[in-house]
C-alpha positions as CSV (number, residue, x, y, z in Angstrom):
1,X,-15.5,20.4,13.4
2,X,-12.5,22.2,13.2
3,X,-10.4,22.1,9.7
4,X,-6.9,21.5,11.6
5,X,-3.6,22.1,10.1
6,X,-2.6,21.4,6.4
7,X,0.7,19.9,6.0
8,X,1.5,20.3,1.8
9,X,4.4,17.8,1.6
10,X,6.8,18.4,-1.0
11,X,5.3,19.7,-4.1
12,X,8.9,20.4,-5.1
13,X,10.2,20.7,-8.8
14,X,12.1,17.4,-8.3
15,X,8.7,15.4,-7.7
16,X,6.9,17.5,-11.0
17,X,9.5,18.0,-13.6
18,X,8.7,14.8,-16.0
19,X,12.8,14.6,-16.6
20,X,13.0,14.3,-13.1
21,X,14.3,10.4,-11.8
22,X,11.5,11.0,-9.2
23,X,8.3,12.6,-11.3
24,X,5.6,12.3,-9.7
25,X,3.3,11.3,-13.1
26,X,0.1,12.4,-11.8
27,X,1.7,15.9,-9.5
28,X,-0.5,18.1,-11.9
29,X,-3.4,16.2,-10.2
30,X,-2.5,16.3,-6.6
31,X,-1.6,20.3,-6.8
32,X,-4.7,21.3,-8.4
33,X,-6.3,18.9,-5.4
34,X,-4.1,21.2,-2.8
35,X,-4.8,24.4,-4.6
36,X,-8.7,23.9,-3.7
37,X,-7.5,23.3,-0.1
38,X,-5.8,26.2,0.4
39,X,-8.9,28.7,1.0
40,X,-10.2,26.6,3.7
41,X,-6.9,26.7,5.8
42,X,-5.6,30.2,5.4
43,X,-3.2,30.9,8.0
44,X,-3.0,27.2,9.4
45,X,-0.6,25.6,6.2
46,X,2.7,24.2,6.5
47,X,4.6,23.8,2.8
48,X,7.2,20.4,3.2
49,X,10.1,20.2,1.2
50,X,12.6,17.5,1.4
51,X,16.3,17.9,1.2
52,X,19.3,16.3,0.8
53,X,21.5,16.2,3.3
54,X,25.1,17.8,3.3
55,X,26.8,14.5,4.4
56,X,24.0,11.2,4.2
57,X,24.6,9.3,7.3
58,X,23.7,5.4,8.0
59,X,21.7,4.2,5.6
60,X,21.2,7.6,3.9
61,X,24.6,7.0,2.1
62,X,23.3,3.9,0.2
63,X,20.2,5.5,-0.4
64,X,22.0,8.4,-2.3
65,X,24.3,6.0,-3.6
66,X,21.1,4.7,-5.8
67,X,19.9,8.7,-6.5
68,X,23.2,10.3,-7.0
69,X,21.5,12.8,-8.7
70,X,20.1,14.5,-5.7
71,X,23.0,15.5,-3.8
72,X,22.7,19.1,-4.4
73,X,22.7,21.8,-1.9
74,X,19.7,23.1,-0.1
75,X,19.2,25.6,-2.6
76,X,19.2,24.1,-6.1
77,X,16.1,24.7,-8.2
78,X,15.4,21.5,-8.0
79,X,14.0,21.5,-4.3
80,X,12.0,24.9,-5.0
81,X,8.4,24.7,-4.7
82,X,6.7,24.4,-8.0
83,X,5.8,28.1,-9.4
84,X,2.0,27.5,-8.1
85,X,2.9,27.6,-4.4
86,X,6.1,29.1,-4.1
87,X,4.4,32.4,-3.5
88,X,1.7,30.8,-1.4
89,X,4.2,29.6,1.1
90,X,4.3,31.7,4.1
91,X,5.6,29.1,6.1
92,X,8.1,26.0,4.6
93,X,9.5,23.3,7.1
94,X,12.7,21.9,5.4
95,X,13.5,18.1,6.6
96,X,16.0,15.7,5.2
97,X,14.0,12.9,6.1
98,X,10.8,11.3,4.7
99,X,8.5,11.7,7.3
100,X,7.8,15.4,8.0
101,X,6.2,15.1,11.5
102,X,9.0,17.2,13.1
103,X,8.6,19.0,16.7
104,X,8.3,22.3,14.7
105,X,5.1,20.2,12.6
106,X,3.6,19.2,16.0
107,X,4.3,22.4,17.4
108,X,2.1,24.0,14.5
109,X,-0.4,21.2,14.8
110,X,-1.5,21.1,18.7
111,X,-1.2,18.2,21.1
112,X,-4.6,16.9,20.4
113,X,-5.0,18.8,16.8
114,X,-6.0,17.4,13.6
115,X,-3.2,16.7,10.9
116,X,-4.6,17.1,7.2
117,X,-2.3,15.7,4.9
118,X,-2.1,16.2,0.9
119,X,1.0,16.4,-1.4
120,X,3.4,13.9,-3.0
121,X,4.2,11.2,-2.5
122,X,1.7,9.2,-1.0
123,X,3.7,5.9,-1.0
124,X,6.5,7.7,0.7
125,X,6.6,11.1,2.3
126,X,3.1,11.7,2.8
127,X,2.9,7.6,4.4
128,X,5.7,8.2,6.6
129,X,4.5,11.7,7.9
130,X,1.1,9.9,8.5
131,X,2.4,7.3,10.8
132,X,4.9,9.2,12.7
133,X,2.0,11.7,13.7
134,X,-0.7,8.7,14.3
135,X,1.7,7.3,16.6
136,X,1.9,10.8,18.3
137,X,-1.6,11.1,18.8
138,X,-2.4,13.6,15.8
139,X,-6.3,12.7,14.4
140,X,-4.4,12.9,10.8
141,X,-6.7,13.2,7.6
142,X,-5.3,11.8,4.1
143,X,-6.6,13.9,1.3
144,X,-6.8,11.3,-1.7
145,X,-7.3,13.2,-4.4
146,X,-4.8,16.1,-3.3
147,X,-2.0,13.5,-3.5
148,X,-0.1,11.8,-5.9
149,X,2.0,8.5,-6.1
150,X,5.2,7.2,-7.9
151,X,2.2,5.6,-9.7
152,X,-1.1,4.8,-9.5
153,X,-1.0,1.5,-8.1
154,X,1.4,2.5,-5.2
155,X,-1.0,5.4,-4.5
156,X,-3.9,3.3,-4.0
157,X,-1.9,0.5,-2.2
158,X,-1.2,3.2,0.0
159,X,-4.2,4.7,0.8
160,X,-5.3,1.0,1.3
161,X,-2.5,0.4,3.9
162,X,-3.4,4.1,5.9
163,X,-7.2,2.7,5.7
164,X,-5.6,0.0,8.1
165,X,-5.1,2.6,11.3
166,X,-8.5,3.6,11.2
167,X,-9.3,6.1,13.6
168,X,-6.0,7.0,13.9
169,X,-5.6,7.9,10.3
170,X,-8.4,8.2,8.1
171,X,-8.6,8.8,4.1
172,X,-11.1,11.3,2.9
173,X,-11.5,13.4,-0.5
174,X,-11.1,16.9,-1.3
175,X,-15.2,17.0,-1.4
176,X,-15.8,15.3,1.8
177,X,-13.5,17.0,4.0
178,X,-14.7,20.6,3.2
179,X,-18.5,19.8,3.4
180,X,-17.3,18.5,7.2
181,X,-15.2,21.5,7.8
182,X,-17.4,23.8,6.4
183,X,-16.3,27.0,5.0
């Protein structure tokens, strides 16, 4: 069966830096879970990495209202990969929205290609790319243990709630989904 297309969402200093309003607690976790990925999907990896937006729009403005903190230009440190995959990242999709399935993500996945998803954060970015590419038709595969949560019980609540659009989206483990993908 073929491996697909690994979408790393947004292991980004903001989410790993403990000082950070939005650490990620267990990102150490979840990038060690992507770095063991990695191998199996040489040349078919697309690095996430959310932005905020020159001027928030709608909702947005609210939204930044609460994380002041954030509105920093494209290219602050703070929305660099973390040192472990900037260097890996030959090719980064840049999206000032949650949800990462993009045309340019679809494009790199296939019509009737299979989405693997690992990366922070489960209960947000990684949840909203998820559905977005369900609803598109993408077989998408949630790598539990190669993500991380704003905590542990939104992770697993998560996972639980992705369990619900079963066969569109289905959550496997780092172990499980190379022994089906083979090397």
């Amino acid at each position: 069966m073929s491996a697909g297309h690994l979408a790393v969402i947004d292991m980004q200093r903001v989410f790993a830096d403990p000082l950070s309003p939005w650490a990620t607690p267990r990102y150490a976790d979840a990038a060690a879970g992507v770095q063991s990925l990695l191998p199996a999907f040489a040349g078919r990896v697309t690095f996430t990495r959310f932005l905020a937006p020159g001027r928030p729009a709608g909702a947005w403005r609210a939204y930044y209202d609460a994380w002041p903190f954030a509105r920093r230009a494209p290219d602050d440190e703070l929305w660099e990969l973390t040192d472990g995959f900037a260097d890996l990242a030959e090719h980064v999709l840049d999206t000032t929205t949650f949800g990462k399935w993009t045309p340019e993500l679809a494009a790199r996945v296939g019509p009737d290609g299979r989405l693997v998803l690992a990366g922070v954060s489960t209960d947000c970015c990684v949840l909203s790319t998820a559905l977005a590419a369900a609803d598109a038709g993408a077989e998408v595969l949630v790598v539990a243990d190669a993500c991380a949560g704003v905590d542990d019980d939104s992770h697993v609540k998560a996972l639980q709630l992705m369990e619900l659009y079963r066969p569109l989206v289905r959550v496997t483990t780092i172990t499980d989904l190379l022994a089906e993908t083979g090397p």
